[in-house]
Backbone as JSON, one array per atom type, in Angstrom:
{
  "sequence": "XXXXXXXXXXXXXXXXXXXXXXXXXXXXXXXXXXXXXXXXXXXXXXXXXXXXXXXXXXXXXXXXXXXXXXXXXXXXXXXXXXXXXXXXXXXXXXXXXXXXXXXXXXXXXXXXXXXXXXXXXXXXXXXXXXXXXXXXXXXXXXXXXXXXXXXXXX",
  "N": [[17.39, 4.73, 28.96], [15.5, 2.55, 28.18], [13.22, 3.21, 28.04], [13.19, 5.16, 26.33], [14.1, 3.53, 23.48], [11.21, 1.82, 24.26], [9.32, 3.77, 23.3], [10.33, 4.32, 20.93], [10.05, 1.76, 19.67], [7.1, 1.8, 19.78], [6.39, 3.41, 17.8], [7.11, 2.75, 15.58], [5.29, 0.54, 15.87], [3.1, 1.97, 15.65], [3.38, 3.29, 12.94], [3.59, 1.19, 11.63], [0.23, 0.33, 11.88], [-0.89, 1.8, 10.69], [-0.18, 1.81, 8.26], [-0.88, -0.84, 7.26], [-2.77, -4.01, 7.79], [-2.4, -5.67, 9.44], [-2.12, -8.02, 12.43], [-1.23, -6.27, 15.0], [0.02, -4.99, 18.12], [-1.56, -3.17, 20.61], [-0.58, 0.39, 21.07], [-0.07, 3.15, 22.5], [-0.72, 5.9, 21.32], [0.72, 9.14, 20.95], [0.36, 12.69, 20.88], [2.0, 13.93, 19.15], [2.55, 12.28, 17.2], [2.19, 11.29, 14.39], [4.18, 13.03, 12.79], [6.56, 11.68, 14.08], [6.3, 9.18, 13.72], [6.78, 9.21, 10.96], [9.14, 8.57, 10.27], [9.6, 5.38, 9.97], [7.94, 4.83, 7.98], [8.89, 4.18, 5.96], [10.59, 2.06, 6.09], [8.14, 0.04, 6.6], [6.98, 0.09, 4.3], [8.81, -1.58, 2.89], [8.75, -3.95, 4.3], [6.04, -4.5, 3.62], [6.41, -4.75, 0.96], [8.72, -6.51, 0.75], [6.69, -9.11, 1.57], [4.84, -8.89, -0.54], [6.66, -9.61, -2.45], [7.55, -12.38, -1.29], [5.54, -13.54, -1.8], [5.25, -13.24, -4.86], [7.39, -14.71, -5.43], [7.28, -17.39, -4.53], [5.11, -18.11, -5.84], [5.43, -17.31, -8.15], [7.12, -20.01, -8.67], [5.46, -21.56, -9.1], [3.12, -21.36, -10.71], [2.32, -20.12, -14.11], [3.52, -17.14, -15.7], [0.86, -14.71, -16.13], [-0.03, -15.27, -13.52], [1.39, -15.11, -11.04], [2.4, -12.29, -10.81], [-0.21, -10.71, -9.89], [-1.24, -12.57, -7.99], [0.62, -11.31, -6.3], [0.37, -9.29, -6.17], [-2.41, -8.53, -4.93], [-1.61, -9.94, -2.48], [-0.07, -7.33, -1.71], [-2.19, -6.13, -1.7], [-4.01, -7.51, 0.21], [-2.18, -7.06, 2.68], [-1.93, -4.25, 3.02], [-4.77, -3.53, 3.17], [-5.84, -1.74, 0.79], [-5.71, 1.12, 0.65], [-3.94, 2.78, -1.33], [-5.15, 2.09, -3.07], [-8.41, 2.83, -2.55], [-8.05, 5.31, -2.26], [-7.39, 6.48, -5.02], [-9.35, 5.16, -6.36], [-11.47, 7.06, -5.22], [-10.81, 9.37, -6.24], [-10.45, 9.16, -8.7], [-13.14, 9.42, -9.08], [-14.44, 11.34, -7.96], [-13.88, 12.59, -10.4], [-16.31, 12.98, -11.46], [-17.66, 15.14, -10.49], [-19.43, 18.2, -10.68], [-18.95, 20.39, -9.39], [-16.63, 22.17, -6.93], [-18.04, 21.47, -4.3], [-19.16, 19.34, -4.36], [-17.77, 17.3, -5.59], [-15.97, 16.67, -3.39], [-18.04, 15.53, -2.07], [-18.27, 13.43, -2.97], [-15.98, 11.89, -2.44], [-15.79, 11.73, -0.57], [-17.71, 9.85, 0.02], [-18.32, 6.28, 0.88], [-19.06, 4.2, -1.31], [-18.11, 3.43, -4.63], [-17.7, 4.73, -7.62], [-18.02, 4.55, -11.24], [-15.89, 5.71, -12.56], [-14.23, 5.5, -10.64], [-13.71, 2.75, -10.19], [-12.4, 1.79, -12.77], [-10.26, 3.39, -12.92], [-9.06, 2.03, -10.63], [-8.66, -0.91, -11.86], [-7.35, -0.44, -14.21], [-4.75, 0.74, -13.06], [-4.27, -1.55, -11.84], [-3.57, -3.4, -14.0], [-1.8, -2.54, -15.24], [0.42, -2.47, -13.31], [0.6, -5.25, -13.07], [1.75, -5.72, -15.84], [3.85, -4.12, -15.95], [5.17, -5.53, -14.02], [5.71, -7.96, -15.08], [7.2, -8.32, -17.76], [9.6, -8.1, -16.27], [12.23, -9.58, -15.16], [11.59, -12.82, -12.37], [13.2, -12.27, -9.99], [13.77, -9.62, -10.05], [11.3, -8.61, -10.24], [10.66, -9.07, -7.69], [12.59, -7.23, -6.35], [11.63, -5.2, -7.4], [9.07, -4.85, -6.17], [9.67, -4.48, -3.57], [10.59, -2.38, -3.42], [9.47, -0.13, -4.81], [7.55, -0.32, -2.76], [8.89, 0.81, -0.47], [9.77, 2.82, -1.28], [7.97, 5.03, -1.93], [7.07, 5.35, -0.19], [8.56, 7.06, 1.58], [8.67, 9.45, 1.05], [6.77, 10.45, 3.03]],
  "CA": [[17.38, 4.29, 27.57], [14.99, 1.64, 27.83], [12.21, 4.4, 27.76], [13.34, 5.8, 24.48], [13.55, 2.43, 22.93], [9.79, 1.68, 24.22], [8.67, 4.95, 22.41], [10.25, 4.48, 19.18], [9.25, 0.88, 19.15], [5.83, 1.91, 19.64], [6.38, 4.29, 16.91], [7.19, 2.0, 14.78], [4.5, -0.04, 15.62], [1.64, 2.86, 14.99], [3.53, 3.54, 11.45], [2.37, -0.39, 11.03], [-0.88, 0.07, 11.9], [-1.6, 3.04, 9.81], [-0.2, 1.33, 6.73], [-1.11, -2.07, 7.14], [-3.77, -4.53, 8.7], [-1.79, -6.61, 10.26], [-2.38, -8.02, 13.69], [-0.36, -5.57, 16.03], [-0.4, -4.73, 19.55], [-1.81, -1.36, 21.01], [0.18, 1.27, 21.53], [-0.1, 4.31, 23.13], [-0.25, 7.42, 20.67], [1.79, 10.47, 21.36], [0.12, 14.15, 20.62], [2.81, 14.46, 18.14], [2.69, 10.54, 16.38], [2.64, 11.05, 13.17], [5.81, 12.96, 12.93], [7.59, 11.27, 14.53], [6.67, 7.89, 13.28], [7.31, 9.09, 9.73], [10.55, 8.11, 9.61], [9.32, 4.54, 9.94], [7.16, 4.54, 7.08], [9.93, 3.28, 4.16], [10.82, 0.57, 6.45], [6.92, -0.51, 7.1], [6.86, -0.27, 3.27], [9.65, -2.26, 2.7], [7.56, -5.11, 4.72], [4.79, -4.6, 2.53], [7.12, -4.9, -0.55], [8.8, -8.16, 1.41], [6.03, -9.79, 1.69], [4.32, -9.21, -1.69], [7.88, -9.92, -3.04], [7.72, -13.44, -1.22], [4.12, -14.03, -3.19], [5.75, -13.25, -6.07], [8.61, -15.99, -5.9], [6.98, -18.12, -4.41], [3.74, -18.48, -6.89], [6.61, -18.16, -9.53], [8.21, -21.11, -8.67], [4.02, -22.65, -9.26], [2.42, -20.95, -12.15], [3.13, -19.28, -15.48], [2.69, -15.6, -15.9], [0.95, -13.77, -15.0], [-0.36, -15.87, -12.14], [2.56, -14.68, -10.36], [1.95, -10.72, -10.22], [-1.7, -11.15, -9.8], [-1.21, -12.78, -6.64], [1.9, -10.69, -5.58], [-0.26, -7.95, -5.61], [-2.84, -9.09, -4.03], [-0.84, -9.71, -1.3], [-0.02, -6.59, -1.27], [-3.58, -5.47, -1.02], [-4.39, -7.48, 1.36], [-1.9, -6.29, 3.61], [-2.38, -3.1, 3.12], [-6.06, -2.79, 2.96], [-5.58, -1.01, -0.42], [-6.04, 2.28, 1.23], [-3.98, 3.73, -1.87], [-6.31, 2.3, -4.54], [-9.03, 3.1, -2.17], [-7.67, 7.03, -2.65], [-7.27, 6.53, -6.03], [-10.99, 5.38, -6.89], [-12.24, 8.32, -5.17], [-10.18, 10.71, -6.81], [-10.93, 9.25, -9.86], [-14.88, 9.05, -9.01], [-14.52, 13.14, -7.71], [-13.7, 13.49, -11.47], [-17.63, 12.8, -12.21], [-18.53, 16.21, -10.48], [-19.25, 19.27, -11.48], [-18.68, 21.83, -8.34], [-16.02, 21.86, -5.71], [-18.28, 20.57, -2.88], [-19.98, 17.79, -5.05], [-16.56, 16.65, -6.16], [-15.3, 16.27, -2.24], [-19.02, 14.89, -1.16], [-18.23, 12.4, -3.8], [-14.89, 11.79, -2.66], [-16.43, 11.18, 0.87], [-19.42, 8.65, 0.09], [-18.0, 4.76, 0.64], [-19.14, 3.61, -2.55], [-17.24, 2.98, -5.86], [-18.59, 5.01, -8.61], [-17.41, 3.94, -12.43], [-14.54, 6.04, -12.99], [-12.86, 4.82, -9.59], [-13.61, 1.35, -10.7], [-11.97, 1.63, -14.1], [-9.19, 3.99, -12.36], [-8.11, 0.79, -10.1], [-8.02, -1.77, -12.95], [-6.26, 0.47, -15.01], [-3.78, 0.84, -12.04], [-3.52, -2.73, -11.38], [-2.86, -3.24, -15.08], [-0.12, -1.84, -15.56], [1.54, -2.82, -12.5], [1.08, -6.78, -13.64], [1.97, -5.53, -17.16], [5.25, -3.74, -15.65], [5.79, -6.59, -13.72], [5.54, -9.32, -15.74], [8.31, -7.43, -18.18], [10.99, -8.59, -15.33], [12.61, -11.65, -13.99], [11.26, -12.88, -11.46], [13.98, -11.76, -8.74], [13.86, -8.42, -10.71], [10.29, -8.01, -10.12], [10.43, -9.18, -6.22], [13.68, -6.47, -5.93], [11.03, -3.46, -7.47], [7.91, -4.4, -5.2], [9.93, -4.06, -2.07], [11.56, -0.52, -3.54], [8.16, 0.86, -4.82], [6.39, -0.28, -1.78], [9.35, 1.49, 0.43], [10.13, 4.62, -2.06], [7.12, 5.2, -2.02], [6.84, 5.35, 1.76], [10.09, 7.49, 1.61], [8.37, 10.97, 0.96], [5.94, 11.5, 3.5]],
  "C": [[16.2, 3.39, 27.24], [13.35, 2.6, 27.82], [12.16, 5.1, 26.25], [13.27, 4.83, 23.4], [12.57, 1.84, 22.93], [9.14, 2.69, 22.99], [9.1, 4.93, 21.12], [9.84, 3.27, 18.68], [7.7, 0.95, 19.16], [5.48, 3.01, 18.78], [6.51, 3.63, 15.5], [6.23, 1.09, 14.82], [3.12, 0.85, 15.18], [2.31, 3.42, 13.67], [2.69, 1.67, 10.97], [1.28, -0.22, 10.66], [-1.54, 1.0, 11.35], [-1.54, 2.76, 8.71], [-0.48, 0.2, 6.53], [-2.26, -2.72, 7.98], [-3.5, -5.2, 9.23], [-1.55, -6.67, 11.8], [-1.25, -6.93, 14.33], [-0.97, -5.01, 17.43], [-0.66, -3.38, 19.44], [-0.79, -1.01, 20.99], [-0.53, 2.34, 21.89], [0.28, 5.8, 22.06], [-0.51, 8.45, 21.06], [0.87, 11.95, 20.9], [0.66, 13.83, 19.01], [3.01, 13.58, 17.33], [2.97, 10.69, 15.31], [4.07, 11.66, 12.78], [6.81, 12.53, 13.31], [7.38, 9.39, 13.81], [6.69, 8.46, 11.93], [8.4, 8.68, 9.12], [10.86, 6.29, 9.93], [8.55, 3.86, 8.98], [7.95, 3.54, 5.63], [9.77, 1.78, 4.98], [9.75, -0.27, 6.72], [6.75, -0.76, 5.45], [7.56, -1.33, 1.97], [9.27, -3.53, 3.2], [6.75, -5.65, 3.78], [5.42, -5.0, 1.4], [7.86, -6.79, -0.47], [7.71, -9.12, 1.36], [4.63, -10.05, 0.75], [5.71, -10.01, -2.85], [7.72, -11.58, -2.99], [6.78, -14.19, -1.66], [4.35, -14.29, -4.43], [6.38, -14.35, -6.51], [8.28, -16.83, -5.65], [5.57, -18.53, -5.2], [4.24, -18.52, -8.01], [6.84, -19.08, -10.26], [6.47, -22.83, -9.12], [3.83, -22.39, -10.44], [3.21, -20.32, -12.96], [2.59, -18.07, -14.82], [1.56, -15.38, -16.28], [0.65, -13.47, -13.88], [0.28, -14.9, -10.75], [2.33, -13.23, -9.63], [1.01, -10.63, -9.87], [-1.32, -11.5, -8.34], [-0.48, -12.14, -5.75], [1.08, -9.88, -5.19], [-1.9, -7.56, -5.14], [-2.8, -9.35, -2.71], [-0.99, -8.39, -0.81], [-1.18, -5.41, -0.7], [-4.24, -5.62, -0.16], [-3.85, -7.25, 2.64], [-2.15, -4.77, 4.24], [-4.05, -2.19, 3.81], [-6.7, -1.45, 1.73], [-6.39, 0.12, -0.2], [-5.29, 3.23, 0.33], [-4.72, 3.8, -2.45], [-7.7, 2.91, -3.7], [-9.12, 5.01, -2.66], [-7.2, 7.54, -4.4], [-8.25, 6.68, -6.41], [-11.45, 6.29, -7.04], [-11.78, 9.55, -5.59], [-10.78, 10.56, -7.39], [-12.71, 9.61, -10.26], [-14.88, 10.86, -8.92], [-14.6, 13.79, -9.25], [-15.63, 14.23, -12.14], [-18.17, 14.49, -11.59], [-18.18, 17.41, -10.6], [-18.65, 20.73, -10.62], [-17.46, 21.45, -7.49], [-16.34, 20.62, -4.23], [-18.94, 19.24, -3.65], [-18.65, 17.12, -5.31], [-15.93, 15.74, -4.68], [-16.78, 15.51, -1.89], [-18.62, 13.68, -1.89], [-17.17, 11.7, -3.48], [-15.07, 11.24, -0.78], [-17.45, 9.71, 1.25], [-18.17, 7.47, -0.17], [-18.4, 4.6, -0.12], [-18.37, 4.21, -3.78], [-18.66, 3.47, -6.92], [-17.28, 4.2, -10.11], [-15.9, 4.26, -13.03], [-13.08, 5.59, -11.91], [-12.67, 3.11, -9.72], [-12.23, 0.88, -11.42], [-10.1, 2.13, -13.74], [-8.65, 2.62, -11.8], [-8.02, -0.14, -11.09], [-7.32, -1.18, -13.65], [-4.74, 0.2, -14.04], [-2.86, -0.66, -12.07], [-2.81, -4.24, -12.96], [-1.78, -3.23, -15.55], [0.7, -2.41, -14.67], [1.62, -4.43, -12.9], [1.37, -6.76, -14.72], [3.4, -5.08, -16.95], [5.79, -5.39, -14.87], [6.26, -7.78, -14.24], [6.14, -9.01, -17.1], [9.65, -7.9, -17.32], [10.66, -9.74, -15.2], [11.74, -11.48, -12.91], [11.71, -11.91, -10.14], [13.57, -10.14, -9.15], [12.74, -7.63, -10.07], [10.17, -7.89, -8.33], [11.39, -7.92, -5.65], [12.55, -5.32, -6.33], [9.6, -3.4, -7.06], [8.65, -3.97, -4.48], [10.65, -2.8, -2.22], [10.88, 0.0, -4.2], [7.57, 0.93, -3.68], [6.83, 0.61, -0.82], [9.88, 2.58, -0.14], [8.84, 5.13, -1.85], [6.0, 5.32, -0.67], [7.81, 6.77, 2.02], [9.23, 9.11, 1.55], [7.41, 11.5, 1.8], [7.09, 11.57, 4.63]]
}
């Protein structure tokens, strides 16, 4: 048993380290890793949601709105390494071209063209505009169940 409990805790630790930047130990990945740590992903997102959640209430309990979301999510970027908005930008940036392969070279190049810019403020908009619409508790209860629904489908 204590073999099978190594392997799924180290399954659970390479779902971490794929969604987050947070210090973690090596592990040892499997051939087959990502399937199998997928069913670790809600609960790694549920972290992420925890611990923008506790930004939230606790910068609350300091500033007015919309201080509050602003920093929550923040948090949550810097845990993350905002590797969705990152995939967001470059969508949005892919929009600028005109062919198939120009669209993906575009979608490849590290730099931030204008429409992936505009795409993440837009994004992060709304989410301190939805947020800041709820209570406090309200808002800390629908980071940590976007951050882990939203984990939930791959």
């Amino acid at each position: 048993m204590p073999d099978r409990r190594a392997r799924e805790r180290g399954r659970l630790v390479a779902a971490a380290a794929l969604l987050t930047r947070l210090p973690l130990p090596r592990v040892e990945i499997e051939p087959d890793w990502l399937p199998r740590c997928a069913k670790y992903l809600p609960a790694v997102g549920a972290l992420v949601g925890l611990l923008a959640a506790a930004m939230l209430l606790a910068a609350g309990a300091l500033w007015a709105r919309p201080v509050p979301e602003i920093l929550a999510l923040l948090a949550g970027l810097l845990v993350t390494g905002a590797l969705h908005e990152d995939g967001l930008a470059d969508s949005f940036d892919a929009l600028g071209g005109t062919t198939r392969e120009s669209r993906l070279a575009i979608m490849k190049d590290s730099r931030l063209g204008t429409f992936g810019v505009l795409a993440v403020l837009a994004a992060l908009a709304l989410q301190v505009a939805a947020l800041s619409g709820l209570h406090l508790l309200s808002g800390a209860a629908a980071l940590v169940a976007a951050h882990a629904g939203g984990r939930l489908m791959a």
